[in-house]
C-alpha positions as CSV (number, residue, x, y, z in Angstrom):
1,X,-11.4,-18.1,-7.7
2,X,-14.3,-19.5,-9.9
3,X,-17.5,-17.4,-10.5
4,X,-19.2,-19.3,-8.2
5,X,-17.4,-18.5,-5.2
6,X,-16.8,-15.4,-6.4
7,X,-21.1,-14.4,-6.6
8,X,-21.1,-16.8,-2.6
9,X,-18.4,-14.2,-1.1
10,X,-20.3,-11.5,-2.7
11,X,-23.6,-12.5,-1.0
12,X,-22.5,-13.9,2.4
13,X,-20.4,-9.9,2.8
14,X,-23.6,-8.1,1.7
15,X,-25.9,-10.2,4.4
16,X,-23.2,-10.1,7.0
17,X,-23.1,-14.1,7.2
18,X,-19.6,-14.1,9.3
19,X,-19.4,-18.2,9.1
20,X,-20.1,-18.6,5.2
21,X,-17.2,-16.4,4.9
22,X,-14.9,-18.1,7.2
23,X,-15.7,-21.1,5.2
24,X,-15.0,-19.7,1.5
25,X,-11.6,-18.2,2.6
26,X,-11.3,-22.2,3.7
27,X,-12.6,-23.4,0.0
28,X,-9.8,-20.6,-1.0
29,X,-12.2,-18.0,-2.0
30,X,-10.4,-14.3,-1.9
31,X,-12.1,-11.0,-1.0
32,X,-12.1,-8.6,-3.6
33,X,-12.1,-4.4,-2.8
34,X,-15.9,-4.4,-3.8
35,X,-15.9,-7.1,-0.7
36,X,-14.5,-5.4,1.7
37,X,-15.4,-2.4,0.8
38,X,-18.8,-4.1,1.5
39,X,-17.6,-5.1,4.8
40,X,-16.7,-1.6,6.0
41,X,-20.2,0.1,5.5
42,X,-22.0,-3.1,7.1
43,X,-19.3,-2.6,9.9
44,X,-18.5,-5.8,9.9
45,X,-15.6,-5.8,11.5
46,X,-15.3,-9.2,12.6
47,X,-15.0,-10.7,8.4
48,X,-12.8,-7.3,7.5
49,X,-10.6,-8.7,10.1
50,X,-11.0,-12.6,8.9
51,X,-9.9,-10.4,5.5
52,X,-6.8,-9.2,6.7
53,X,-5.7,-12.0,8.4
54,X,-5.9,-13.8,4.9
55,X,-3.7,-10.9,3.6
56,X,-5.8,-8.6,2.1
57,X,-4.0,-5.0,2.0
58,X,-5.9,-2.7,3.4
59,X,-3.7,0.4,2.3
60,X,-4.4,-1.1,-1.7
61,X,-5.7,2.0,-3.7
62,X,-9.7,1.3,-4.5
63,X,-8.9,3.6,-8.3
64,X,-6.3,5.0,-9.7
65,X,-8.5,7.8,-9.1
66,X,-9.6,6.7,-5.5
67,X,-7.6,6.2,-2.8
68,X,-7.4,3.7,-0.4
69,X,-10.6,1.5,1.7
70,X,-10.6,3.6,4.6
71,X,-12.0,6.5,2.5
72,X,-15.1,4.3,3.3
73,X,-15.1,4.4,6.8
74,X,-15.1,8.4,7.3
75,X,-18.7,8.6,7.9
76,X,-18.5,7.0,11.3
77,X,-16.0,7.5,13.8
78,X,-15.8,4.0,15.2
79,X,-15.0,2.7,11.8
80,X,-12.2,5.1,11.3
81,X,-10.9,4.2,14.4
82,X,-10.7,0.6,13.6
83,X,-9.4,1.1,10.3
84,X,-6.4,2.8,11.9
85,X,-6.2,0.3,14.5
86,X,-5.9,-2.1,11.8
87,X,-3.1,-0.6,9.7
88,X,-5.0,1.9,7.4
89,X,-2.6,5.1,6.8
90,X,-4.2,8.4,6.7
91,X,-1.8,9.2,4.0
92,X,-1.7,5.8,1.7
93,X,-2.7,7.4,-1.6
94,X,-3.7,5.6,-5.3
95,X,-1.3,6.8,-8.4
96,X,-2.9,10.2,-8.4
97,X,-2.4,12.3,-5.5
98,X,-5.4,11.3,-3.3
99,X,-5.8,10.0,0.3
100,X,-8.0,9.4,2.9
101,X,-7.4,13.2,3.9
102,X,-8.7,14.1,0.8
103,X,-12.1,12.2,1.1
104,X,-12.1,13.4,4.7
105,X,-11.6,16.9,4.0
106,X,-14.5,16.8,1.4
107,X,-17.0,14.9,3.1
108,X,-16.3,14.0,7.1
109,X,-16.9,15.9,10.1
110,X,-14.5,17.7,11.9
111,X,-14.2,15.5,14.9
112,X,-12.8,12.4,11.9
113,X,-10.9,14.9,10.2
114,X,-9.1,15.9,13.4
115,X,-8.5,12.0,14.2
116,X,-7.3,11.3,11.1
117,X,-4.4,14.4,11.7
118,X,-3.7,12.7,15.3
119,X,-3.1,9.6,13.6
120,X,-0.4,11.3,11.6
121,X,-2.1,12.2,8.4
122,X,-0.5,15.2,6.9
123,X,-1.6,18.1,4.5
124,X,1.8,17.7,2.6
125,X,-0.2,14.6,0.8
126,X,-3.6,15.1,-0.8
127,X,-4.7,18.8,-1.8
128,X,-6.9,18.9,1.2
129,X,-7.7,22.5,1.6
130,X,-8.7,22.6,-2.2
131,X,-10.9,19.2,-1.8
132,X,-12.3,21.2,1.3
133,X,-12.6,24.5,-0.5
134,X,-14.3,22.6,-3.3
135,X,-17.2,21.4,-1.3
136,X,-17.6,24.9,0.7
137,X,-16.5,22.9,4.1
138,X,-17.1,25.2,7.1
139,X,-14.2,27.7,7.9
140,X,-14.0,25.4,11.3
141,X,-12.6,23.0,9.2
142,X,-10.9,25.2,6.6
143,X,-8.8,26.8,9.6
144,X,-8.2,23.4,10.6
145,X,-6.2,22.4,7.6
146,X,-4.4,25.8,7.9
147,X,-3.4,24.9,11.2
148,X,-1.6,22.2,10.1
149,X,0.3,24.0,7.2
150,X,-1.5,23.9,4.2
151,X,-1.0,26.4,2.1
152,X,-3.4,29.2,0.6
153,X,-1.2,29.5,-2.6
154,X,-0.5,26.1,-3.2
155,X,-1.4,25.7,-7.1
156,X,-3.4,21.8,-6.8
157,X,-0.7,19.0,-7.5
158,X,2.1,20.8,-7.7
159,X,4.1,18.9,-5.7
160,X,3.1,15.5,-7.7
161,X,4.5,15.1,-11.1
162,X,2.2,12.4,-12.3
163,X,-1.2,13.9,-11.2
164,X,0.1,17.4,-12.0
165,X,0.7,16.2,-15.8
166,X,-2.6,14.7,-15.9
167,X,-4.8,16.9,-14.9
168,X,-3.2,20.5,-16.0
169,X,-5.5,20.7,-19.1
170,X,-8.4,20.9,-16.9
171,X,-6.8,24.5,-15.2
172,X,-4.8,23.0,-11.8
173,X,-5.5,26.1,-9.4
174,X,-5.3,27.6,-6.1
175,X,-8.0,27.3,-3.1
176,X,-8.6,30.5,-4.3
177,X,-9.9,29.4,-7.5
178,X,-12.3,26.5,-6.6
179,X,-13.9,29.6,-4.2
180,X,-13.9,32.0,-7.2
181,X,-15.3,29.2,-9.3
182,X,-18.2,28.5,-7.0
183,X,-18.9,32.1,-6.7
184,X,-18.8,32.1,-2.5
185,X,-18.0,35.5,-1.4
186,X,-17.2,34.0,2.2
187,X,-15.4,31.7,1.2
188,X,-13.1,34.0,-1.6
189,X,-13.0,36.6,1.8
190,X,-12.0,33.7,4.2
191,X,-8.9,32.9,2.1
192,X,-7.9,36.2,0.8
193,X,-7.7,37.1,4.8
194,X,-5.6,34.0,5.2
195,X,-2.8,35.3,2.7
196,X,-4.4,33.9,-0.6
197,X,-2.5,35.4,-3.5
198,X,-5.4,36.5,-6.4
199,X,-2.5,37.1,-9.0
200,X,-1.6,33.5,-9.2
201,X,-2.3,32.1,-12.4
202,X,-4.2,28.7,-12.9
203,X,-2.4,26.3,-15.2
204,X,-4.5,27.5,-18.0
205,X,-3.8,31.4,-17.4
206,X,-6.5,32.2,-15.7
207,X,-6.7,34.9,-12.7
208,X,-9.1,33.6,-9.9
209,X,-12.6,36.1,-10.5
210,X,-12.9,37.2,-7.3
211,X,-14.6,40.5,-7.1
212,X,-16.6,41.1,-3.8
């Protein structure tokens, strides 16, 4: 695809201009991630699905350190439900161990994060309960992740060679110690009621500080 299509894509996404695109993808123009990325905070559902139709993979990860384009849509329920509807897995992930549960379990409201677990997303993929820990979610949500078998003393990529490898020089650790690190006693009390073990170790020695 020359530059020039390239820039006319880019424009006729950001300004929503549904019949420029249908004629690019005609010229042979592809959408790139930043396009339809584009597309899915303009809820523009009708060129995301003139996207797809041309093939676009909607389960590609954004990063390696980003996971898939419905990440995007968590902000807004009706966009998360479409993304589903159109083939976005809850638990597509990039090369590290991330997914849309991740993103969700950081940022989205309960009511998206509940969705995404009735549309089969599953706690086994994603650190969710540390993302959620990390970014003091409500313990609505915390319990919520519990529920569905996360677990308290689960040390973060443990389960995932490759991201486990890459990020253990930065001190992998439990739920416990993204609380103790952020210094929130309710959260620290929260987990420690659930089970959370304070003698586990992070991956650089260190005991979560987590004197009330």
């Amino acid at each position: 695809m020359n530059e020039d299509m390239f820039e006319r894509m880019k424009i006729a996404v950001q300004t929503d201009q549904l019949l420029d695109v249908v004629d690019l993808l005609r010229e042979g123009a592809k959408p790139t991630m930043t396009d339809f990325v584009q597309a899915i905070k303009n809820k523009s559902f009708p060129i995301l699905e003139l996207f797809l139709n041309d093939g676009f993979d909607i389960n590609q990860q954004i990063k390696d350190d980003y996971p898939p384009p419905l990440s995007y849509a968590l902000c807004d329920m009706e966009t998360t439900k479409w993304m589903i509807d159109h083939g976005a897995l809850p638990n597509a992930r990039c090369k590290f161990d991330m997914t849309p549960l991740s993103i969700a379990a950081a940022f989205a409201t309960q009511e998206v994060i509940q969705y995404l677990f009735d549309a089969g997303a599953s706690v086994k993929f994603g650190q969710p309960l540390h993302y959620a820990v990390q970014r003091r979610r409500s313990k609505e949500i915390l319990e919520l992740i519990i529920q569905k078998g996360a677990s308290v003393n689960a040390v973060m990529f443990q389960d995932d060679p490759v991201s486990f490898l890459h990020f253990e020089c930065l001190g992998l650790g439990t739920p416990l110690h993204e609380a103790a690190r952020s210094k929130n006693k309710d959260l620290i009390k929260f987990l420690l009621e659930k089970g959370a073990d304070p003698t586990i170790k992070d991956t650089r020695g260190r005991l979560p500080e987590v004197s009330m």
